[in-house]
C-alpha positions, 0 to 999 in steps of 0.5 A: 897809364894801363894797369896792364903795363905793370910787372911786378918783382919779387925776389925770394930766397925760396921761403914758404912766406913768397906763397902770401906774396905772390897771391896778394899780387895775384888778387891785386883789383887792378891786376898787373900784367906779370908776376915775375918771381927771382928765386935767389938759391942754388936749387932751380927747381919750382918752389914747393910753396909756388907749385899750385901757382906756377902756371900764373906767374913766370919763374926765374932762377939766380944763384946767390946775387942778392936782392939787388941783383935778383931785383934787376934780373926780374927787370931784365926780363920784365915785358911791363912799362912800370916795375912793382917791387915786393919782397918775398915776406911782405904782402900787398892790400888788394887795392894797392896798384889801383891806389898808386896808379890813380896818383901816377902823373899825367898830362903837364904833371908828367916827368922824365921819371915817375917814383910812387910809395905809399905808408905800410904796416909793420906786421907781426908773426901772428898778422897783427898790426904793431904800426903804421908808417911813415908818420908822414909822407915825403915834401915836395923837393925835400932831400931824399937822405934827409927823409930817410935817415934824419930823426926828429924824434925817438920814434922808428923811420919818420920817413920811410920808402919801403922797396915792396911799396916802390912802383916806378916807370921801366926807364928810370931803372934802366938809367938808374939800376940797382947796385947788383954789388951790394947786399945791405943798403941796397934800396937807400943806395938806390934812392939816393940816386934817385933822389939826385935827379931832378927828372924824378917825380916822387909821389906817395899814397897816404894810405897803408897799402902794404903789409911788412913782415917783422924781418927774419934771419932768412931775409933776402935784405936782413944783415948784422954787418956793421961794417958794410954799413960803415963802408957803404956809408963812407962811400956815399959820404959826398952825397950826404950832408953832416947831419944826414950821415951822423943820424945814419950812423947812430940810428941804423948802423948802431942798431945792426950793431947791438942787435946783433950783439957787437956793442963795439960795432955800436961805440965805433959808429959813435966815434965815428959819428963825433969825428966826421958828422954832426948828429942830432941829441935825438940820434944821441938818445936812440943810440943811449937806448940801443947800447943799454938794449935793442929790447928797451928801443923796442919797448919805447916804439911800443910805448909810443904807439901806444900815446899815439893811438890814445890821442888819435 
């Protein structure tokens, strides 16, 4: 499929980063056919950090509808036959719609629906590059909850599918749109459902294509609610298994948790973990580590990837 059916989205909340964002879109070796920017704040006028470039892209305004909403506003008005997301604080290797594009499927390869992602780095404030991931791709029919949320090891997100890594075919958002209701888990709930259908093709590019920013308070995706995450994952409970939803709650909503300073929010995902799931010792390790202190989780990704680099 032409490089030139490609839109891309990008929600933003008016940050100076968006201005990065949109120029690795612009300097892309296969250039998409749109950029189109949703900024999600009260004032509609042309962001200051945007201004030089405003002739290149195409603008659109929100008013606090959150990422998913801002996502599907942009897709509403996209003119492209495959939609590109990237978040406002993340940044696109030159190469990275080339790479996807050259693994999209064709011929008898070809589904209903195409999903494609690729590895990415963590990057921090100053452009270094703290890791790299997913440790490994997806599996051909392996569970989407399994890969997102299950832990194997102590090591952060074995399985990951970032949204400013997500390029996937027009239609399949419009049978399986963003829950424009929700403001945390926005991307998991959408994948969950993706993972459901069986018309899906799932592909991932074993390169590091995009560059993910350490998050911020002003991140359209950021949150310290533990409860919404309770509540989200009690009302996504029938499509997880067991396991799924007990390594969910002690890994990611006992994070949110203790990084926002609520220990309780993280003893009352653990109750819950003991009382309707079965969650893995390695679950029960990283919630140990994050009561006692997020720095000490921290510290053991840094070590890890530090072993890791020694043996590579």
């Amino acid at each position: 499929m032409s490089y030139l059916n490609v839109s891309v989205i990008i929600p933003t909340v008016d940050r100076p980063a968006v201005r990065r964002a949109v120029a690795s879109a612009l300097n892309q070796t296969c250039p998409p056919l749109e950029i189109i920017v949703v900024v999600d704040s009260a004032d509609h006028s042309i962001p200051p950090a945007l201004c030089d470039v405003s002739d290149k892209i195409r603008l659109l305004f929100a008013d606090g509808i959150g990422p998913g909403g801002a996502r599907m506003r942009g897709v509403a008005e996209a003119k492209g036959d495959i939609i590109a997301f990237l978040d406002d604080d993340d940044e696109w290797l030159p190469e990275k719609l080339e790479r996807q594009l050259a693994i999209w499927p064709t011929g008898p390869e070809l589904s209903a629906h195409t999903l494609v992602s690729c590895r990415l780095s963590i990057v921090d404030h100053d452009g270094r590059n703290l890791r790299t991931l997913p440790p490994r791709l997806i599996s051909a029919n392996e569970r989407m909850p399994s890969y997102l949320f299950c832990r194997p090891s102590i090591a952060v997100s074995e399985g990951a599918l970032h949204p400013s890594t997500l390029m996937c075919d027009r239609a399949l958002i419009d049978v399986e749109p963003w829950d424009m209701s929700l403001f945390l888990h926005e991307d998991w709930d959408w994948l969950l459902r993706i993972g459901r259908r069986s018309d899906v093709t799932v592909r991932m590019c074993p390169e590091a294509l995009v560059g993910i920013a350490v998050a911020d308070e002003r991140s359209l995706s950021s949150s310290g609610d533990w409860r919404q995450s309770i509540e989200w994952l009690e009302q996504r409970a029938d499509q997880m298994t067991p396991r799924e939803r007990g390594d969910f709650l002690m890994f990611m909503t006992a994070s949110i948790a203790s990084r926002s300073g609520s220990r309780r929010g993280g003893f009352i995902a653990a109750r819950r973990a003991l009382r309707y799931t079965r969650p893995s010792h390695t679950a029960w390790i990283i919630w140990g580590i994050h009561m006692l202190s997020p720095r000490l989780v921290d510290y053991a990704l840094t070590l890890h990837d530090r072993v890791m680099q020694g043996k590579a």
